[in-house]
C-alpha positions as semicolon CSV with decimal commas, in nm:
position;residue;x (nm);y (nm);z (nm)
1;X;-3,951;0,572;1,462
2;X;-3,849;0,563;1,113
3;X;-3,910;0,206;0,948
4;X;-3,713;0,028;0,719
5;X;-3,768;0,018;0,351
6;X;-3,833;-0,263;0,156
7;X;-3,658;-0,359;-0,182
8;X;-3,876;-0,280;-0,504
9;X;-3,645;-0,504;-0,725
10;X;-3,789;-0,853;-0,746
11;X;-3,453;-0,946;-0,916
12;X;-3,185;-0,869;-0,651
13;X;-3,131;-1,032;-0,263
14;X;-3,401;-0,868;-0,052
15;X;-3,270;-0,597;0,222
16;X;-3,231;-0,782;0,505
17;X;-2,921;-0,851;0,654
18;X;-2,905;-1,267;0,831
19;X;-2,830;-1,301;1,171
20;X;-2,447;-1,427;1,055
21;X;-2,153;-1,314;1,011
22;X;-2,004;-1,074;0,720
23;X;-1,663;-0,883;0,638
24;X;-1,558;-0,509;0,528
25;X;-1,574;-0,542;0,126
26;X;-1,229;-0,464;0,013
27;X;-1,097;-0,399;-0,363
28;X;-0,871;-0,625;-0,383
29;X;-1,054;-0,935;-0,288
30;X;-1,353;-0,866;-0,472
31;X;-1,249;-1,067;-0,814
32;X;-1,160;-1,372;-0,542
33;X;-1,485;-1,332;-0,350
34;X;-1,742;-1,368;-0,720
35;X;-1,461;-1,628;-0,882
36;X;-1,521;-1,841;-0,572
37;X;-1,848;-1,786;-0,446
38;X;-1,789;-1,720;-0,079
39;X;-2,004;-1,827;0,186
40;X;-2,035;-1,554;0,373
41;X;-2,345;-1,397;0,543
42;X;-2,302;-1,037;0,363
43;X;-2,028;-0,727;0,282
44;X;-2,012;-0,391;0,456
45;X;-1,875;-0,107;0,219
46;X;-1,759;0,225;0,347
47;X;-1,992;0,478;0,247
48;X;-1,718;0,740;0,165
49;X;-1,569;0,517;-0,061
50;X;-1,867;0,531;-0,328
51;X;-1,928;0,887;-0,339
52;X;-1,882;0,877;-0,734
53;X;-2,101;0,843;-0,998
54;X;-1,988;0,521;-1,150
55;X;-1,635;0,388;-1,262
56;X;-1,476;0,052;-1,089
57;X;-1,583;0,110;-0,710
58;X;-1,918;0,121;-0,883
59;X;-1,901;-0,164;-1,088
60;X;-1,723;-0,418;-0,805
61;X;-2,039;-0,306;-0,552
62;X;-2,316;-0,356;-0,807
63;X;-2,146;-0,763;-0,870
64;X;-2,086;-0,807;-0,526
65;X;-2,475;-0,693;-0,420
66;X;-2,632;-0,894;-0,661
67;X;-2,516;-1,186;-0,477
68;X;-2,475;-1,073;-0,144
69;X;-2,693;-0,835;0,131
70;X;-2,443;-0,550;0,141
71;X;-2,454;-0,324;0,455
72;X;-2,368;0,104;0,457
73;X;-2,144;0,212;0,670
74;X;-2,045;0,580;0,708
75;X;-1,757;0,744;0,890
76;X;-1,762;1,105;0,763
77;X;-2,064;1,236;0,851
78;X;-1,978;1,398;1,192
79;X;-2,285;1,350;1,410
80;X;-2,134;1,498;1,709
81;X;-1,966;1,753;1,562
82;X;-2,097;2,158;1,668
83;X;-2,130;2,223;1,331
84;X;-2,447;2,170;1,066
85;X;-2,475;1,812;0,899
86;X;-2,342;1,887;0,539
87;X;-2,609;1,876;0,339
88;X;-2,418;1,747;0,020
89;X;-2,260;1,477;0,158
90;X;-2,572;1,391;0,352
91;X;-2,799;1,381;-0,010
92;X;-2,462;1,166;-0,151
93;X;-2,545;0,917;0,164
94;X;-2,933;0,926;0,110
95;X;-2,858;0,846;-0,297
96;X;-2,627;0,546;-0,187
97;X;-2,912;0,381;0,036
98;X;-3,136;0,431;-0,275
99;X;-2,871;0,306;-0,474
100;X;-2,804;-0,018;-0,349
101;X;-3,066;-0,066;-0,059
102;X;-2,814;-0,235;0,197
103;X;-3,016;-0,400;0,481
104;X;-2,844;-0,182;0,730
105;X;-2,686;0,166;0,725
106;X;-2,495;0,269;1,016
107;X;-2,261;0,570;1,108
108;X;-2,037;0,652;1,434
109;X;-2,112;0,857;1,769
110;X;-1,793;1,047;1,674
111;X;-1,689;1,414;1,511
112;X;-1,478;1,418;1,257
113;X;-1,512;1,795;1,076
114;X;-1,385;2,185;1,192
115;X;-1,503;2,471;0,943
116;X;-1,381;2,359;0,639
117;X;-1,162;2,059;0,777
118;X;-1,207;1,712;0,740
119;X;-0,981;1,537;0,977
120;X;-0,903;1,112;0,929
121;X;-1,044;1,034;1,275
122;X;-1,332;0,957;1,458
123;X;-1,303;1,198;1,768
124;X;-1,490;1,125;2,089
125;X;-1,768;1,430;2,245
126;X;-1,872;1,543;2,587
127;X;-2,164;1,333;2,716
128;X;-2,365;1,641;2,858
129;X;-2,714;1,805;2,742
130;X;-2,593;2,035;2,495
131;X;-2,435;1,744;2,298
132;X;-2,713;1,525;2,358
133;X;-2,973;1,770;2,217
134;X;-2,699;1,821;1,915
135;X;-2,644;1,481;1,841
136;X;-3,042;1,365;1,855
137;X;-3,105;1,682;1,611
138;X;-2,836;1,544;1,340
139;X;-2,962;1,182;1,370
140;X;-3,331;1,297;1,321
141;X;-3,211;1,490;1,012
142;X;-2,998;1,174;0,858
143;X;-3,318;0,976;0,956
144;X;-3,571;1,173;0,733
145;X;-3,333;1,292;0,452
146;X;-3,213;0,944;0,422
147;X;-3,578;0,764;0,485
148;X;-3,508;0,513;0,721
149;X;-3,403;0,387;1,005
150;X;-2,963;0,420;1,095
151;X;-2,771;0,250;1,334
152;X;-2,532;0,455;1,624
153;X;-2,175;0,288;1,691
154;X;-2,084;0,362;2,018
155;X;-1,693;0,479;2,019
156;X;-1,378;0,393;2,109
157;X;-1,259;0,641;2,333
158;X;-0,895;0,765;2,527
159;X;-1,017;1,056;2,695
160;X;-1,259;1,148;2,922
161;X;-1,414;1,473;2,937
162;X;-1,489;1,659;3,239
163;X;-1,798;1,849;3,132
164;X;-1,928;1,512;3,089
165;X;-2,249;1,477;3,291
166;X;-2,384;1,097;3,219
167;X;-2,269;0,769;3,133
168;X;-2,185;0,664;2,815
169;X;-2,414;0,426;2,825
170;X;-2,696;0,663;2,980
171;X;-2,649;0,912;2,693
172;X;-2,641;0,622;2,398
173;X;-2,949;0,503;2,587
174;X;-3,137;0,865;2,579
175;X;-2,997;0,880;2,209
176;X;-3,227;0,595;2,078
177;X;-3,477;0,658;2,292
178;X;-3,542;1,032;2,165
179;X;-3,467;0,910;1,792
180;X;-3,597;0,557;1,775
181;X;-3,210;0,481;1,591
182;X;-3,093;0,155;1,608
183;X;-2,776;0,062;1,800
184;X;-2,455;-0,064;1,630
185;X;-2,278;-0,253;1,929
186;X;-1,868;-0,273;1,822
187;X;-1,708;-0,493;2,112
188;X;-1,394;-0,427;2,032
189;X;-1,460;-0,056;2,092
190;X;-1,571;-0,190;2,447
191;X;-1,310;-0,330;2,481
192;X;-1,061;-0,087;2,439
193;X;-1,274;0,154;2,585
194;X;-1,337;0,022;2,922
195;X;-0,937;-0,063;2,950
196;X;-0,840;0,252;2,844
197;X;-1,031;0,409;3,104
198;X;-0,972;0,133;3,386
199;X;-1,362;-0,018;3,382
200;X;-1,510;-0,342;3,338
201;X;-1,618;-0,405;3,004
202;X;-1,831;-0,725;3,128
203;X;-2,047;-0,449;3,324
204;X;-2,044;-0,222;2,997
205;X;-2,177;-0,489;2,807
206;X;-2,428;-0,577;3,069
207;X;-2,575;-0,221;3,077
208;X;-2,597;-0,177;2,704
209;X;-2,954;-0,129;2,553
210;X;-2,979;-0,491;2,381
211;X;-3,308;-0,467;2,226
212;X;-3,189;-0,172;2,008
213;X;-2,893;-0,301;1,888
214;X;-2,912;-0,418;1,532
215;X;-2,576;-0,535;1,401
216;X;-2,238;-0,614;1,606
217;X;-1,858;-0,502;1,536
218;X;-1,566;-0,753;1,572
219;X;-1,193;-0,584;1,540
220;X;-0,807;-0,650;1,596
221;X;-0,668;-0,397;1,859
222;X;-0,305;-0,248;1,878
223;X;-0,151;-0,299;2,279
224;X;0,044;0,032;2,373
225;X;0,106;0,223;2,715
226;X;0,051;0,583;2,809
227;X;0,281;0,837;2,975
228;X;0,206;0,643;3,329
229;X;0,281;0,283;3,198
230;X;-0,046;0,162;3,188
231;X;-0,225;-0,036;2,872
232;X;-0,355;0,152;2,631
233;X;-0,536;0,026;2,348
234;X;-0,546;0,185;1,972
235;X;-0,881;0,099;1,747
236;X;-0,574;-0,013;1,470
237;X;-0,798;-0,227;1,282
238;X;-0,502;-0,434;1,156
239;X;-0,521;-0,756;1,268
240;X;-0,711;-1,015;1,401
241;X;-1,004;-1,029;1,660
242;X;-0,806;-1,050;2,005
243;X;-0,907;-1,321;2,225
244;X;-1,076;-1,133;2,494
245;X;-1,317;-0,973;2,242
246;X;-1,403;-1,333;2,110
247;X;-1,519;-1,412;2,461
248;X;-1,727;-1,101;2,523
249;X;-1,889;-1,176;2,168
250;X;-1,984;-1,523;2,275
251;X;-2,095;-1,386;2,551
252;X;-2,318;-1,116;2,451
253;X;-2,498;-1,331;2,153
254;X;-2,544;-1,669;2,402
255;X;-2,734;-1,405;2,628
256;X;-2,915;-1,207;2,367
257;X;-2,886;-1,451;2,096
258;X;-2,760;-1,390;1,706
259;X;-2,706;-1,064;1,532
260;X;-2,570;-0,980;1,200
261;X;-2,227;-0,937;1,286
262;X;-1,906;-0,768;1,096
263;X;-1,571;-0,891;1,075
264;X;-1,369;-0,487;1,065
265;X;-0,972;-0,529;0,888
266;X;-0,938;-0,148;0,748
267;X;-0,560;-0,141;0,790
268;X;-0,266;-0,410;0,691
269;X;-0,550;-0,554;0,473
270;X;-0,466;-0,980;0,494
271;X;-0,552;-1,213;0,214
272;X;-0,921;-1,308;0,153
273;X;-0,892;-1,634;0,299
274;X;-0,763;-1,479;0,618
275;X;-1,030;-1,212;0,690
276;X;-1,267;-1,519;0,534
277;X;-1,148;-1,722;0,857
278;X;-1,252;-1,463;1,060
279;X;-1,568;-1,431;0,953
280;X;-1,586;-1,832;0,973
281;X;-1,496;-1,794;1,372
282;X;-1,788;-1,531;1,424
283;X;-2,034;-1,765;1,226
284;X;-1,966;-2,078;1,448
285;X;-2,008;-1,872;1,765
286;X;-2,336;-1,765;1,583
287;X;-2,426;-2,136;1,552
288;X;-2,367;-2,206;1,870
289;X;-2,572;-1,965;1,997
290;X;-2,881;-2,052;1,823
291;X;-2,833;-2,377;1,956
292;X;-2,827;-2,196;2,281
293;X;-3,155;-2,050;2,247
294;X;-3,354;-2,327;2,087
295;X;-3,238;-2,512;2,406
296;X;-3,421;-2,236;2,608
297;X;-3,684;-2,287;2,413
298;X;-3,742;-2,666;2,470
């Protein structure tokens, strides 16, 4: 198992990430985020969005890390896709994690890439051998060509495959275990997930591999209905944390305690003080959890 690194620079925030609650770092709030001096546990940056050398995406991460633990999260990099890793944008991701050290770099149990195609989704895969032994071979090579230690987010799915031969759970399970990853548990995912496909996402959640999981994922949900008239739910993004997810969050942290947790708003981006709220919701359930524990404790 791959360790994390440790920060070299006595003069920046060390690499750890606190067990509170952050948001996705977003252009247009940054100048409102240094003029006021948010409270805020840390930022999470898109990867893909700081592929460049330098210029303004440059400049806004470099102010906003030396006052904040920033976390890495990619969504290009097509783990489960049949093809090889590309090694380009694979060095670009390894540069970025020397770069600006986040505490934690994640990416997503998803395909994304055909040939030469790049396509703006995160497509689900076959839980079978062949993809297992696939998908453990591409973490293993992110894992020593980017030195340390990523996180897996398990998906938000709408289809089922048949080929599939285990769980979702079972083959996210086998995934760390072959790898030594980290887990990246998004509830909202869960969510949708386990009412897409008609299961309980209480039971999900209680069959998840805990002690792997590193950071948690918060995010608004779009309701819909398929061809039968049943709910559907869309990953959207583009609004605030649904109720139901709020509950299986407090739920999941009062039983495994706190974990640095993200706030995701990638789409109808809301004013800073809006996503800030957010954030502010997922830190008190935080709180309240550690008061949960230190009650064990006594």
């Amino acid at each position: 198992m791959l360790g994390e690194t440790s920060s070299p620079k006595s003069d920046r925030i060390g690499s750890a990430i606190p067990a509170r609650a952050g948001a996705g770092l977003k252009p247009e709030h940054v100048a409102e985020i240094l003029r006021t001096e948010a409270d805020i546990g840390f930022f999470e940056v898109h990867a893909e969005n700081y592929m460049g050398a330098g210029g303004p995406p440059h400049r806004q991460l470099e102010a906003i890390r030396d006052r904040y633990p920033v976390s890495l999260h990619g969504v290009g990099l097509s783990i489960g896709g049949e093809q090889p890793l590309d090694k380009e944008h694979l060095q670009r991701l390894a540069a970025l994690n020397r770069r600006y050290e986040p505490g934690l770099f994640s990416e997503h149990l998803a395909w994304s890439t055909h040939d030469t195609s790049y396509y703006n989704d995160l497509l689900p895969v076959p839980y079978d051998r062949t993809t297992l032994e696939r998908v453990c071979d591409h973490i293993d090579e992110v894992q020593e060509t980017v030195g340390r230690r990523m996180l897996l987010e398990n998906p938000s799915t709408y289809v089922a495959f048949e080929q599939s031969t285990m769980s979702e759970i079972e083959f996210i399970k086998e995934i760390a275990r072959r790898t030594g990853c980290g887990l990246l548990l998004d509830i909202n995912n869960v969510y949708v997930s386990c009412t897409n496909h008609q299961h309980s996402p209480e039971d999900y959640l209680a069959a998840f591999p805990m002690t792997d999981v590193g950071e948690i994922h918060l995010g608004g949900h779009a309701p819909d209905t398929d061809d039968a008239g049943r709910p559907l739910l869309i990953d959207a993004h583009d609004r605030a944390v649904d109720d139901a997810v709020w509950r299986l969050y407090e739920s999941v942290v009062s039983n495994h305690g706190a974990l640095p947790t993200l706030v995701e708003w990638d789409n109808d981006i809301p004013a800073w003080q809006v996503l800030r709220a957010e954030a502010e919701a997922a830190d008190l359930i935080l709180s309240r959890a550690e008061e949960t524990v230190l009650w064990r404790v006594v």
